[in-house]
N, C-alpha and C positions, 0 to 999 in steps of 0.2 A: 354142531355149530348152527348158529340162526339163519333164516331165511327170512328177509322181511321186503315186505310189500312197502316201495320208501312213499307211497301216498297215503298210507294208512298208518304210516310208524311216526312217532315224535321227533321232534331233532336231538332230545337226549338218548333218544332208543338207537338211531344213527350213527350218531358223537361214538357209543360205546363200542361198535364194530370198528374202530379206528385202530386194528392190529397189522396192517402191513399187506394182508393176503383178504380181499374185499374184493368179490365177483359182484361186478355189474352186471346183468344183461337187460338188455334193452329188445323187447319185441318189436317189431318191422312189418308192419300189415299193409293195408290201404283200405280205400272208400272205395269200391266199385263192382261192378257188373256181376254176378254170379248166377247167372241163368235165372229164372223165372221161378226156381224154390227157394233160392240160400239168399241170406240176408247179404247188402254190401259191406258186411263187417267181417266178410268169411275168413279172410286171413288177419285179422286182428286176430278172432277169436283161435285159428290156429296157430298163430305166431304166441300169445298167453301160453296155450296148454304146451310149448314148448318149453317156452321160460322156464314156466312153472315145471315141468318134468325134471328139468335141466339142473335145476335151482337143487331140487330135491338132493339128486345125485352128489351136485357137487358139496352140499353141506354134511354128505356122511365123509367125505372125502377129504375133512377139516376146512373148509372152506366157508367164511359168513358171505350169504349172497344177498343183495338187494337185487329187488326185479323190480324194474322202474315202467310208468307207464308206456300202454302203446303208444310209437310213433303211426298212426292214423292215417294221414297224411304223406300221401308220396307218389312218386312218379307213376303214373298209369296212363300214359297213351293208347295201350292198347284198346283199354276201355271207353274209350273216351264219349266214343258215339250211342254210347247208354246213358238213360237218364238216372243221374242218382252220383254218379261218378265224380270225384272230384281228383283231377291230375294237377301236381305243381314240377316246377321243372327241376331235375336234377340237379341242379345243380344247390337250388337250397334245401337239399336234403340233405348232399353229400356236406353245406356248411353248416346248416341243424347238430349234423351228428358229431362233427368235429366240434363241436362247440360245446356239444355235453360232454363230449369225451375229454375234455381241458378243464370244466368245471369239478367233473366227477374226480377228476386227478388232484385240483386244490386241496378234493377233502378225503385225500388218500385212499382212494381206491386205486388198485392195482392192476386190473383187467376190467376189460370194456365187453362184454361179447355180445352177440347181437343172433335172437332167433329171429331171422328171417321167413317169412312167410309168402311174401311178395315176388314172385318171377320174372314179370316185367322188365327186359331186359333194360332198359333206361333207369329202372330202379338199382337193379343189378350193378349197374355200372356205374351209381352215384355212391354205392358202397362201397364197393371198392377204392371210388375215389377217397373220401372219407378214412377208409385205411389206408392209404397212401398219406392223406394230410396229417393223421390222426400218426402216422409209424415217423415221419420225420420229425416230429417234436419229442419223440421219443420219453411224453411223460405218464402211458397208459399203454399197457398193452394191450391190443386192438384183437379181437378174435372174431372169424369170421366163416363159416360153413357152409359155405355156396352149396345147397342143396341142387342145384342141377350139375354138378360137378364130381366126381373120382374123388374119391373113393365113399361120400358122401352117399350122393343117387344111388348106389348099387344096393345100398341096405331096403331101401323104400321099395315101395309096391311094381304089381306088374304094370298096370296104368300109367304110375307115375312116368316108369323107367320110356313107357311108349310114345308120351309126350300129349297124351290126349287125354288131361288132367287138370282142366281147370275146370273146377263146379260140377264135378263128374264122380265117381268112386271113390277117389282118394278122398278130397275132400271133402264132402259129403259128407261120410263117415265120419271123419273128424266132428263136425258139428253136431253129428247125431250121436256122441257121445258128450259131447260138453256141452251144447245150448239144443236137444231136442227141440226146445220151444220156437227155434226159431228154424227149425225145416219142416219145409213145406209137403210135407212127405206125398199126400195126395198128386201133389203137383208133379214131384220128381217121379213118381208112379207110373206117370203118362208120357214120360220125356222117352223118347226113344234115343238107344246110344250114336252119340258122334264119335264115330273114330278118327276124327282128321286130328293131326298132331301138330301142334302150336310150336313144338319144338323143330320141327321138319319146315314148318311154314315159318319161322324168326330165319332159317338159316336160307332159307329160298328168297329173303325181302321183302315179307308181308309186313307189315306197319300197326295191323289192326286186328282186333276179330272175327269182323264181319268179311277180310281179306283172307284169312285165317281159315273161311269156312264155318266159323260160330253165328250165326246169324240173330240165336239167343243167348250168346254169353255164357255158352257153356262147350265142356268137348272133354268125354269119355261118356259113362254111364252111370247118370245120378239114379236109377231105379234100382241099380248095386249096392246101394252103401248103406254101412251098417257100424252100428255102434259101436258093435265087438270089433271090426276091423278099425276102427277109430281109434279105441283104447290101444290098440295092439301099435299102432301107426304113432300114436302119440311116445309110447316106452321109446321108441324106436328116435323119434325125433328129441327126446328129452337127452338119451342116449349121445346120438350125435353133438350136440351140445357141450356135452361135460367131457366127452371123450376130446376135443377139441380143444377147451381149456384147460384142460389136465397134460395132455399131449405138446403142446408148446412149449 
């Protein structure tokens, strides 16, 4: 079955996937802060090599999938006190995405799914909302992989699971497989590991990163990450993905 990039395909190339069973997925990044190597496109370009994994799977599994471009653009307070970051509020995310997901249905698409890349709990939680608006119209089904969530998080890394994972090992890696060009490797070289866990610090009331314990916008150990753990992170997240829209 086809997998087509819908910003790079015609509208007759489109039109012809119009059989009933049409995977959307929509990547879920943001603009912001990734410590002092990773560019602030980090989780675009991890939310992509999801899709894109994802995409792959689900079209051996008869499945035509369009992977639509990243949404860029999203809630990130966390970030907010770095320069470079751009935060919009939740709530027009969560009406952004409901709004594609009502279009994409016009033109027969069947499943909505969304590689999330973004952790941001305000992000998190605009998505959710979005699947709630997006499940009571009941004209796409909404698929959604909370990656910090069971049974999801258990497959990912030892870092991830630790919560001292933003712009650190996990991710990292990730970029050092799909856009070398844009890690700073020198830089991450010299970064010494933050173990403080952003996930221990959302559940305590921190707000920020700088509350958080990230002082530069990062937290695990970016001097770990490697390509090879990237690709392997990537199978792993493409995986999750189709195992998700397959499973529903």
């Amino acid at each position: 079955m086809a997998v087509l990039r819908l910003v790079e395909a015609t509208w007759r190339e489109v039109h012809e996937l119009r059989d009933g069973r049409i995977v959307a997925i929509l990547p879920v990044g943001a603009t912001e802060a990734h410590g002092p190597h990773l560019p602030l496109s980090t989780d675009n370009i991890i939310a992509e090599a999801m899709a894109t994994a994802g995409g792959d799977l689900l079209s051996t599994q008869g499945r035509d999938v369009l992977i639509l471009p990243v949404l860029g653009y999203t809630a990130a307070p966390f970030a907010s006190g770095f320069s470079g970051t751009v935060t919009v509020s939740p709530e027009t995310v969560t009406s952004l995405v409901a709004d594609i997901a009502a279009s994409l249905a016009e033109r027969g698409v069947e499943t909505l799914a969304i590689a999330n890349a973004h952790l941001d709990p305000a992000n998190l939680a605009s998505l959710y909302a979005a699947a709630e608006r997006v499940g009571a119209t009941g004209a796409v089904r909404f698929v959604f992989p909370d990656l910090t969530r069971k049974p999801w998080a258990l497959r990912l890394t030892e870092e991830f699971l630790s919560g001292a994972c933003h712009a650190g090992q996990y991710e990292g890696s990730i970029v050092a497989a799909e856009r070398p060009d844009l890690f700073r490797t020198d830089i991450a070289a010299s970064l010494p590991p933050n173990p403080s866990s952003l996930s221990d610090a959302i559940r305590g009331g921190r707000h920020t990163f700088e509350e958080s314990g990230g002082p530069e916008a990062y937290f695990g150990d970016p001097a770990a990450a490697t390509a090879e753990e990237g690709r392997r992170t990537i199978e792993i997240l493409g995986g999750i993905l189709a195992e998700a829209v397959l499973g529903e």
